[in-house]
Gaussian input, Z-matrix of N, CA and C with variables (Angstrom, degrees):
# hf/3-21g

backbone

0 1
 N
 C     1     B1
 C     2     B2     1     A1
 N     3     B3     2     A2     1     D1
 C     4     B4     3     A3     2     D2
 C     5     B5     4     A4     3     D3
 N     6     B6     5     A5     4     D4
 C     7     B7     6     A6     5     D5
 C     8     B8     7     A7     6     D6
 N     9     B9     8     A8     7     D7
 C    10    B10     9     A9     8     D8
 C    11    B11    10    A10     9     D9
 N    12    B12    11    A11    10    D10
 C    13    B13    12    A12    11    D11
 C    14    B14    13    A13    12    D12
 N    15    B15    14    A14    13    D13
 C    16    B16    15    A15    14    D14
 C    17    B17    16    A16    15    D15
 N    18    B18    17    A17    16    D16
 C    19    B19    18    A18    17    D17
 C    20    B20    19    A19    18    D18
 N    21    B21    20    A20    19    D19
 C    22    B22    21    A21    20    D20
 C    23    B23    22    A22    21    D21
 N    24    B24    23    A23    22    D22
 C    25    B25    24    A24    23    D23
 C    26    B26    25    A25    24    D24
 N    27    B27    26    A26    25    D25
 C    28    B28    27    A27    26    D26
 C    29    B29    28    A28    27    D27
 N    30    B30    29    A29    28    D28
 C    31    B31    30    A30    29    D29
 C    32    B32    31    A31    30    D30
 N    33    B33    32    A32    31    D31
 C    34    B34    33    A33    32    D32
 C    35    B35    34    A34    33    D33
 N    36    B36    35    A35    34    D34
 C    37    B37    36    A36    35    D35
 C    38    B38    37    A37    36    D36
 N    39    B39    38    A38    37    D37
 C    40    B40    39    A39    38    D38
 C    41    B41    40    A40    39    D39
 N    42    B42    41    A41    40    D40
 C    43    B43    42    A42    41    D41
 C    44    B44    43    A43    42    D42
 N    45    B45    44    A44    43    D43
 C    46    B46    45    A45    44    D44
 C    47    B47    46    A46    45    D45
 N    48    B48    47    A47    46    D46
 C    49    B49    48    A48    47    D47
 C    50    B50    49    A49    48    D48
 N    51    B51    50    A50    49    D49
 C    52    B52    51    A51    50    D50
 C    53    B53    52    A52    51    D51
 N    54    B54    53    A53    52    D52
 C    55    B55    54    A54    53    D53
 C    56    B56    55    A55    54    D54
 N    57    B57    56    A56    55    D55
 C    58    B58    57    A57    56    D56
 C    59    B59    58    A58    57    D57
 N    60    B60    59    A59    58    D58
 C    61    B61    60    A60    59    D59
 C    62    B62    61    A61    60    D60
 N    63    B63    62    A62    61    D61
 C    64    B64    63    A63    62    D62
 C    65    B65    64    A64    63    D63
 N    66    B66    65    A65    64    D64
 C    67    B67    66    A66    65    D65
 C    68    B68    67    A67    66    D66
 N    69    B69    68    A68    67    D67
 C    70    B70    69    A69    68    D68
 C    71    B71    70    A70    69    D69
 N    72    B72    71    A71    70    D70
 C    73    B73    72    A72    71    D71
 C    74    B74    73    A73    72    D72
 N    75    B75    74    A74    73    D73
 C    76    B76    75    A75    74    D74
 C    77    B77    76    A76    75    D75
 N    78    B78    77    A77    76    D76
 C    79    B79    78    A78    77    D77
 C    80    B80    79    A79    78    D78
 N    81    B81    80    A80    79    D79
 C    82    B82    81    A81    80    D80
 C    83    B83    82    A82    81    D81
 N    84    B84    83    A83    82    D82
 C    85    B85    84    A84    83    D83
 C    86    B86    85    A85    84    D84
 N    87    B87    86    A86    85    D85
 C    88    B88    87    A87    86    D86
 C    89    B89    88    A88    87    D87
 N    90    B90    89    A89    88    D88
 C    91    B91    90    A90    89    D89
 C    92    B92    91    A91    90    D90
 N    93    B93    92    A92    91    D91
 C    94    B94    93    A93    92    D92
 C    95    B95    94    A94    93    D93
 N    96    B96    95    A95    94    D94
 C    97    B97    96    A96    95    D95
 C    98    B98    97    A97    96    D96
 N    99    B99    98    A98    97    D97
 C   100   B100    99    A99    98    D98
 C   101   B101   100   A100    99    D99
 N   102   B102   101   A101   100   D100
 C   103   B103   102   A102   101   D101
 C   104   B104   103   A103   102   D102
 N   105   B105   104   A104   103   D103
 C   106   B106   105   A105   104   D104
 C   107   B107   106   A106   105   D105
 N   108   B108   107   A107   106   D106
 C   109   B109   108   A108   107   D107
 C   110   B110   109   A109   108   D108
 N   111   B111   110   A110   109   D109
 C   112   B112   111   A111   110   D110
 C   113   B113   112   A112   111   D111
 N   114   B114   113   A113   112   D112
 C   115   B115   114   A114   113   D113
 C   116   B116   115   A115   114   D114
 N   117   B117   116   A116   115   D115
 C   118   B118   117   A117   116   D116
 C   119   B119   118   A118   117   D117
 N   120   B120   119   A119   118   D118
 C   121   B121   120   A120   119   D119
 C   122   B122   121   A121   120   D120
 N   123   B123   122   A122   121   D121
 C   124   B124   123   A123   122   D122
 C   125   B125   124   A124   123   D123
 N   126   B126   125   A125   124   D124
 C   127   B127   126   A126   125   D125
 C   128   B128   127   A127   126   D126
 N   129   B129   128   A128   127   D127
 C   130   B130   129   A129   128   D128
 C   131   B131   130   A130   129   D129
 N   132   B132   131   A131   130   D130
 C   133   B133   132   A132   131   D131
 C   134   B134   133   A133   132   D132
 N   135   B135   134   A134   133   D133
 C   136   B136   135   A135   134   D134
 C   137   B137   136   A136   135   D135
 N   138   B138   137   A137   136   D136
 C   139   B139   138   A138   137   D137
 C   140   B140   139   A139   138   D138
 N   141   B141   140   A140   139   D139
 C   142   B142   141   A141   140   D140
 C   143   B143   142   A142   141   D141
 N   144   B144   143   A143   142   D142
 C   145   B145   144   A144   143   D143
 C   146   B146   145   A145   144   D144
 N   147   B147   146   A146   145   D145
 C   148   B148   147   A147   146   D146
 C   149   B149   148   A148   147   D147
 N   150   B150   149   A149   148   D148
 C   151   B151   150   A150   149   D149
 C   152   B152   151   A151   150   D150
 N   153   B153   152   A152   151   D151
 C   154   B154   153   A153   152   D152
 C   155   B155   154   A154   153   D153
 N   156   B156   155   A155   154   D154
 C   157   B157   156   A156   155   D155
 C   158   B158   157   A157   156   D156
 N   159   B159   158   A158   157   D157
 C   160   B160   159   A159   158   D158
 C   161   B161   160   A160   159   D159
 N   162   B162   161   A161   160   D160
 C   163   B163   162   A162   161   D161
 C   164   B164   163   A163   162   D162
 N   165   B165   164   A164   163   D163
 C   166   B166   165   A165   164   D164
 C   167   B167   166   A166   165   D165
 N   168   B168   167   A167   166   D166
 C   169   B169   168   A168   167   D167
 C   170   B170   169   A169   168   D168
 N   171   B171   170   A170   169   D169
 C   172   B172   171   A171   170   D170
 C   173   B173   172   A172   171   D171
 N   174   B174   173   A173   172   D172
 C   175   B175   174   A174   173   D173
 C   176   B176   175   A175   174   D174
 N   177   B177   176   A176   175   D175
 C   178   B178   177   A177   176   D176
 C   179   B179   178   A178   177   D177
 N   180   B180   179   A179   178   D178
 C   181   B181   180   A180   179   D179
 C   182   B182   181   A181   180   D180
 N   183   B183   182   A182   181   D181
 C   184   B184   183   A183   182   D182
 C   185   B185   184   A184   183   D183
 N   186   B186   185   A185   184   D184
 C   187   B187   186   A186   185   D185
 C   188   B188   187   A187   186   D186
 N   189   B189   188   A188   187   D187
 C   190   B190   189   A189   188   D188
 C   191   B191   190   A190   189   D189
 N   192   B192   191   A191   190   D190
 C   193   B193   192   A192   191   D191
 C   194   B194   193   A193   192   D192
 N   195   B195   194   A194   193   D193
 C   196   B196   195   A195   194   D194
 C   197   B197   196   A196   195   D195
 N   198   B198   197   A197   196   D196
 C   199   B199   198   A198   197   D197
 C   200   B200   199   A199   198   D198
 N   201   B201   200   A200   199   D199
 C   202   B202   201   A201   200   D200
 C   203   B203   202   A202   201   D201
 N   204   B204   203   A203   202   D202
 C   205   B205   204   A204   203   D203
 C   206   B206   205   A205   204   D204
 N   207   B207   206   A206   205   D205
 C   208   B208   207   A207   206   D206
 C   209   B209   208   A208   207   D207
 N   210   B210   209   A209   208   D208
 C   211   B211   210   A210   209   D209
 C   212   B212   211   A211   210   D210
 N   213   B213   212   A212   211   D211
 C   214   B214   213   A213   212   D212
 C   215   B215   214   A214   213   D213
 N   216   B216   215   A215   214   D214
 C   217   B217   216   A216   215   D215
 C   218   B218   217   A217   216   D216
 N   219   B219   218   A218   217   D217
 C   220   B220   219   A219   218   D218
 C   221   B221   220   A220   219   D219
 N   222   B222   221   A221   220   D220
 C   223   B223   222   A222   221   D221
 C   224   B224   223   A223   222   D222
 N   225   B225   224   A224   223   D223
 C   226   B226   225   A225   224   D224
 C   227   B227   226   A226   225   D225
 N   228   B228   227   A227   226   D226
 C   229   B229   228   A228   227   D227
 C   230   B230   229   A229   228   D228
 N   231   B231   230   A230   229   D229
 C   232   B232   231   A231   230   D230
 C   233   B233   232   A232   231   D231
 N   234   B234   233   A233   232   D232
 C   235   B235   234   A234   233   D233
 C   236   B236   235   A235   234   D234
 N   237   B237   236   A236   235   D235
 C   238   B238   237   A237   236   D236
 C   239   B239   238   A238   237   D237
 N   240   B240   239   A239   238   D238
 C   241   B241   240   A240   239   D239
 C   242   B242   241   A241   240   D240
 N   243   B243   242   A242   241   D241
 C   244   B244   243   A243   242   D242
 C   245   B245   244   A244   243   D243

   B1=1.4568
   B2=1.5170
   B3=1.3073
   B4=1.5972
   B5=1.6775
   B6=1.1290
   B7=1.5738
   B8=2.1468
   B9=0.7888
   B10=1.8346
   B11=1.4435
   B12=0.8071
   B13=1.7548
   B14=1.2114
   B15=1.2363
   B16=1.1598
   B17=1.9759
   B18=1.1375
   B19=1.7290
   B20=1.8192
   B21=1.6383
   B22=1.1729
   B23=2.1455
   B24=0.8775
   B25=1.7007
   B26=1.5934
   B27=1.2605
   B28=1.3488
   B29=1.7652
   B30=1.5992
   B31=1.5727
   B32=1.3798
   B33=1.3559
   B34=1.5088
   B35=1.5962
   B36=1.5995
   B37=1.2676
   B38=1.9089
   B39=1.5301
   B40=1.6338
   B41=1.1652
   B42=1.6105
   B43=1.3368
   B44=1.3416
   B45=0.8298
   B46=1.8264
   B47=1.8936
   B48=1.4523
   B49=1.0095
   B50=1.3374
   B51=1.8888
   B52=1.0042
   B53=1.4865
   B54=2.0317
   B55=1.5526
   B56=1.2114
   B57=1.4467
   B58=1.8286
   B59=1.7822
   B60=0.9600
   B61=1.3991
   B62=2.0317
   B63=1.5342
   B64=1.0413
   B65=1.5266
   B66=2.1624
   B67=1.7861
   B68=2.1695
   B69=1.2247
   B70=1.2355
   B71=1.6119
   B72=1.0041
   B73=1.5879
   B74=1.9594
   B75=1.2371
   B76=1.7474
   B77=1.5827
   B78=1.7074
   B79=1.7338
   B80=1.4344
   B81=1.3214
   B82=1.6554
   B83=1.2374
   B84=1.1398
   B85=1.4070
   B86=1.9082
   B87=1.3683
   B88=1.8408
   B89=1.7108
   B90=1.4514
   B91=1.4418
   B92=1.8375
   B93=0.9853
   B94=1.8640
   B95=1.3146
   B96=1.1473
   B97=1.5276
   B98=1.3273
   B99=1.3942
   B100=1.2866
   B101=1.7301
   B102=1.7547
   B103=1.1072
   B104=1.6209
   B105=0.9880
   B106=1.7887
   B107=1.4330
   B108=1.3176
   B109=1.8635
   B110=1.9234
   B111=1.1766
   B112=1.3563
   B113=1.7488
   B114=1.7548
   B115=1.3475
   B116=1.4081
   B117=1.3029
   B118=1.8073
   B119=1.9912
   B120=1.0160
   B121=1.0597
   B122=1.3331
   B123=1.0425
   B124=1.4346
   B125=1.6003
   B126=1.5485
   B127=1.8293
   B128=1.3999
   B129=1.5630
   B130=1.5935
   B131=1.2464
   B132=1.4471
   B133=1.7496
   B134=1.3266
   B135=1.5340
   B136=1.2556
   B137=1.9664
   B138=1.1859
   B139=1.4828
   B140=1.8553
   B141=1.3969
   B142=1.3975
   B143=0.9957
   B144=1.2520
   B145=1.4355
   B146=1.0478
   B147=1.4294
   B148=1.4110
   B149=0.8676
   B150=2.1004
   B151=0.9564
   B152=1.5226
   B153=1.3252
   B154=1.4883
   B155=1.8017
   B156=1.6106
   B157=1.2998
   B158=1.6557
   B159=1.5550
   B160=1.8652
   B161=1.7065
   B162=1.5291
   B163=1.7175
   B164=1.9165
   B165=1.4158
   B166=1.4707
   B167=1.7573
   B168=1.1907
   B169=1.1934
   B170=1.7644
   B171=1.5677
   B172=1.2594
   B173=1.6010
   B174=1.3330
   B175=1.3004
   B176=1.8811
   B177=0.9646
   B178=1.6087
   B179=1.8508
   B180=1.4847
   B181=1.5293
   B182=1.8614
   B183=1.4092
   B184=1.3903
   B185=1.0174
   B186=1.5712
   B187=1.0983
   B188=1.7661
   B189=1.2960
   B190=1.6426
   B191=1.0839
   B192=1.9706
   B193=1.3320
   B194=1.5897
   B195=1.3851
   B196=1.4126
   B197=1.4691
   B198=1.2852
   B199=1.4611
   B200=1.7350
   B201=1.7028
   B202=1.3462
   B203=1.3442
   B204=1.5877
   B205=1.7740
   B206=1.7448
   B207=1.6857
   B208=1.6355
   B209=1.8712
   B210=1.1475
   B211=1.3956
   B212=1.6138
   B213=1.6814
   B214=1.4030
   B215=1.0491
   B216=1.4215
   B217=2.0602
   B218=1.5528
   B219=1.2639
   B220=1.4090
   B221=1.7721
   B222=1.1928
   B223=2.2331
   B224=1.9927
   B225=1.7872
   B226=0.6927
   B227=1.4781
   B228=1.0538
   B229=2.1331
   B230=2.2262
   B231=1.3684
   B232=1.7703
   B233=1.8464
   B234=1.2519
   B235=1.4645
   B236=1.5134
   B237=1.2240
   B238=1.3312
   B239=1.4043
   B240=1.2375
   B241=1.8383
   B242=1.7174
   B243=1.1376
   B244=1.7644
   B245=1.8277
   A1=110.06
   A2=113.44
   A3=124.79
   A4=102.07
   A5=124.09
   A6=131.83
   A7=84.51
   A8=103.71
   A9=127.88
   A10=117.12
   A11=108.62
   A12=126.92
   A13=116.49
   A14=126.16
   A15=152.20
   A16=124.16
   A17=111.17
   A18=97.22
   A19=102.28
   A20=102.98
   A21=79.99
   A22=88.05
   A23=130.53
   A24=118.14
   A25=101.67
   A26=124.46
   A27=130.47
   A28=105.87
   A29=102.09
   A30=104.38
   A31=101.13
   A32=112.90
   A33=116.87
   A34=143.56
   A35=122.13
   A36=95.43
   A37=78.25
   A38=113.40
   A39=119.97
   A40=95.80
   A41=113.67
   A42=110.77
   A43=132.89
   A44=99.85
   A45=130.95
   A46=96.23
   A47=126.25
   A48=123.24
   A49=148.53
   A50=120.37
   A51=118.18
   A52=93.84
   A53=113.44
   A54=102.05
   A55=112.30
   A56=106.82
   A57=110.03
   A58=121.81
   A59=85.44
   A60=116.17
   A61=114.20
   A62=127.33
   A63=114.16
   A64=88.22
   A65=95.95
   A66=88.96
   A67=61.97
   A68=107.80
   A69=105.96
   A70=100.86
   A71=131.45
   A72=154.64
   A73=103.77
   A74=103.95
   A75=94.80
   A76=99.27
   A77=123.90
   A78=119.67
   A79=98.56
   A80=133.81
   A81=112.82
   A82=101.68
   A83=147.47
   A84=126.52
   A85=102.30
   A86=92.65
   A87=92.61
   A88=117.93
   A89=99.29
   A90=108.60
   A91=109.46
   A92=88.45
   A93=108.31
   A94=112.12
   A95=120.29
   A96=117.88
   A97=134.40
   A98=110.50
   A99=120.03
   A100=113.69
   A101=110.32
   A102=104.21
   A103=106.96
   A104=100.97
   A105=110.89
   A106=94.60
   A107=108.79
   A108=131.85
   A109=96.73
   A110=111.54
   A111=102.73
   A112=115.30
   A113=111.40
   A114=92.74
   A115=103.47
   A116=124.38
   A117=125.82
   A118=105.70
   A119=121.48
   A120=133.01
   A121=130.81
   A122=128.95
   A123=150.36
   A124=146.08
   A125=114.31
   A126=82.12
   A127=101.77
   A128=109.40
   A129=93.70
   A130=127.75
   A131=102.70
   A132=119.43
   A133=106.90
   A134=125.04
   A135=111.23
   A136=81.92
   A137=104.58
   A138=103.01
   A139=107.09
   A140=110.45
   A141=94.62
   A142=142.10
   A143=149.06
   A144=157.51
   A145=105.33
   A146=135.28
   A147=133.09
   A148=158.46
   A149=99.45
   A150=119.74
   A151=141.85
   A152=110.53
   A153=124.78
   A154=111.75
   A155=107.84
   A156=101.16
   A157=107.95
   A158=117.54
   A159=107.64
   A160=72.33
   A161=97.37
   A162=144.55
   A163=95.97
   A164=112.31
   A165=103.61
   A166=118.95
   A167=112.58
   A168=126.48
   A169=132.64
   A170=106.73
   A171=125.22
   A172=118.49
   A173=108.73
   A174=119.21
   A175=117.94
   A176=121.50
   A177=120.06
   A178=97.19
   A179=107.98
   A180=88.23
   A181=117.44
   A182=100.55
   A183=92.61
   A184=145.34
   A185=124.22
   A186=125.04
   A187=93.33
   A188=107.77
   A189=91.55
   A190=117.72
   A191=128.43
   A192=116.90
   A193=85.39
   A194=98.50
   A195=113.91
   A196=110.30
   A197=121.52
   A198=116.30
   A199=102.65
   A200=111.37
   A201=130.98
   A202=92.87
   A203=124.64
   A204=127.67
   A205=93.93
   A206=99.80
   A207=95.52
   A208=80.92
   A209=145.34
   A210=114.15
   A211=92.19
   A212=124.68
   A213=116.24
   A214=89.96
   A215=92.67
   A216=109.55
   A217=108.69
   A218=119.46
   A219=160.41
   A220=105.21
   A221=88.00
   A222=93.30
   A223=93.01
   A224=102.40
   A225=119.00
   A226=124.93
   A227=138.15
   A228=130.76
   A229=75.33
   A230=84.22
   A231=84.71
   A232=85.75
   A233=108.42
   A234=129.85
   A235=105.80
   A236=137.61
   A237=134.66
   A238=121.05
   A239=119.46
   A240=126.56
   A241=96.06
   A242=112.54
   A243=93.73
   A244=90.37
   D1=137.03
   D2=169.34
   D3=-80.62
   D4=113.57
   D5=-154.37
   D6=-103.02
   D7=120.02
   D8=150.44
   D9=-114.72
   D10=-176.36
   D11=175.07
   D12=-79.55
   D13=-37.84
   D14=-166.83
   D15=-138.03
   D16=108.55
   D17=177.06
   D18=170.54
   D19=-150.03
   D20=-178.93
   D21=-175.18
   D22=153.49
   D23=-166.96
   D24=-150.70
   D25=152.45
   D26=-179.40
   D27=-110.18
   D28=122.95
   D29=-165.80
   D30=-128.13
   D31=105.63
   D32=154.76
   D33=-64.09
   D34=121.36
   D35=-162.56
   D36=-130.49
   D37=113.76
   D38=-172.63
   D39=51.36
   D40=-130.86
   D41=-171.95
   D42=-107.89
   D43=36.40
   D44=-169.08
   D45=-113.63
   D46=104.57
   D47=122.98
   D48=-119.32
   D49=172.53
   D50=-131.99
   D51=-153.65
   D52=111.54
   D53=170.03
   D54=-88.83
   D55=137.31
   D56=173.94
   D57=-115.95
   D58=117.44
   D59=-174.43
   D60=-84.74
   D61=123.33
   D62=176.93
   D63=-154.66
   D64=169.24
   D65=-179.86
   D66=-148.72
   D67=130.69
   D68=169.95
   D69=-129.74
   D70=5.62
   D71=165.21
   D72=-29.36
   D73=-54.78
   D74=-171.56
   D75=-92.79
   D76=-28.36
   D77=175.11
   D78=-62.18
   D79=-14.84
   D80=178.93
   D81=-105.51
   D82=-10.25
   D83=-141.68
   D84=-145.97
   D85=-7.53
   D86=-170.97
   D87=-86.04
   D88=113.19
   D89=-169.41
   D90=-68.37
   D91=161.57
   D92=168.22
   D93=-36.44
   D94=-32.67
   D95=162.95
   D96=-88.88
   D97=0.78
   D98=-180.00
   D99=-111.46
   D100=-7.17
   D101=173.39
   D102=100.06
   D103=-179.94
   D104=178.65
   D105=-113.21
   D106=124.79
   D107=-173.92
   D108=-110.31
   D109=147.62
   D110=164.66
   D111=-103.32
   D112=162.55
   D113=175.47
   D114=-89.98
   D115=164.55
   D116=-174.17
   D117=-120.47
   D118=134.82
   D119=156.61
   D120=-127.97
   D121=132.54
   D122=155.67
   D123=-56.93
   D124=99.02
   D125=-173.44
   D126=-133.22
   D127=86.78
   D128=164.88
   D129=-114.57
   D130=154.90
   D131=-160.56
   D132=-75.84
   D133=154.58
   D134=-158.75
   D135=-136.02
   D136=139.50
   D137=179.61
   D138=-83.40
   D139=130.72
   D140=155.65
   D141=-122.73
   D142=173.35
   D143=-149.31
   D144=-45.49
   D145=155.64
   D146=140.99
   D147=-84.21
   D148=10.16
   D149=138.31
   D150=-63.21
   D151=-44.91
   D152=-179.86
   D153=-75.06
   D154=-23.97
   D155=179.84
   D156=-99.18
   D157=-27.53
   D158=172.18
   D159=105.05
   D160=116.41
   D161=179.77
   D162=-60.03
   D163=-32.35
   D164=-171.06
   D165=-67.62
   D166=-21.94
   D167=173.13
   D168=-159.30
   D169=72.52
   D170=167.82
   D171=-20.86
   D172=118.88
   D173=167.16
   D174=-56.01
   D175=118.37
   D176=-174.37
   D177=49.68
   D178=69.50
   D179=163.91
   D180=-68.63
   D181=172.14
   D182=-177.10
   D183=65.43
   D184=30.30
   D185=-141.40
   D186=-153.57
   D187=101.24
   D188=-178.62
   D189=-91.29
   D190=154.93
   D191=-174.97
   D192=-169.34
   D193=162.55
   D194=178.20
   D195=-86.88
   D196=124.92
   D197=148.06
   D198=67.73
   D199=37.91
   D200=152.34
   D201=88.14
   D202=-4.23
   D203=176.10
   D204=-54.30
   D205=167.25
   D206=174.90
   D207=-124.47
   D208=8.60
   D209=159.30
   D210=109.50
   D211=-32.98
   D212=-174.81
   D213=-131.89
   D214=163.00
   D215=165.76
   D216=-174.42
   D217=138.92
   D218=-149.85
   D219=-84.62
   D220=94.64
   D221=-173.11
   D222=-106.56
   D223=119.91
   D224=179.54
   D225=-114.62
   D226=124.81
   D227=-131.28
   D228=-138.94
   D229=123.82
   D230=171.34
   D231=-133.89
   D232=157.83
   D233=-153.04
   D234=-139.17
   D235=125.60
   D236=171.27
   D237=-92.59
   D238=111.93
   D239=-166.53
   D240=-79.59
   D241=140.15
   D242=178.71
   D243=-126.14

């Protein structure tokens, strides 16, 4: 991943992929007056085809979603202790 402050990248791991989403923009940068911000990340799994993955065993069968979404996704809040 090309890491910014802000963005979001599609990461394949076999046949499991996964868009990840983060904004770590106010956990690095938020002064004493602004409080302690957390950074946020994102990871949801994206179903794919059954063509590209092979009809014998569907990635998340059963699982309806729009536009290869699976309906859930994984919000992860990291916090800096100083």
């Amino acid at each position: 991943l090309q890491w910014k402050f802000r963005g979001n990248q599609s990461v394949t791991f076999g046949r499991a992929k996964v868009e990840v989403y983060w904004d770590v923009h106010d956990w690095l940068f938020a002064g004493a007056a602004g409080g302690a911000r957390p950074a946020l990340f994102i990871f949801r799994p994206i179903v794919l085809s059954s063509a590209s993955v092979g009809a014998s065993t569907p990635l998340l069968a059963g699982v309806d979603g729009a536009a290869g979404a699976t309906g859930f996704c994984l919000y992860l809040y990291a916090w800096k202790l100083d």
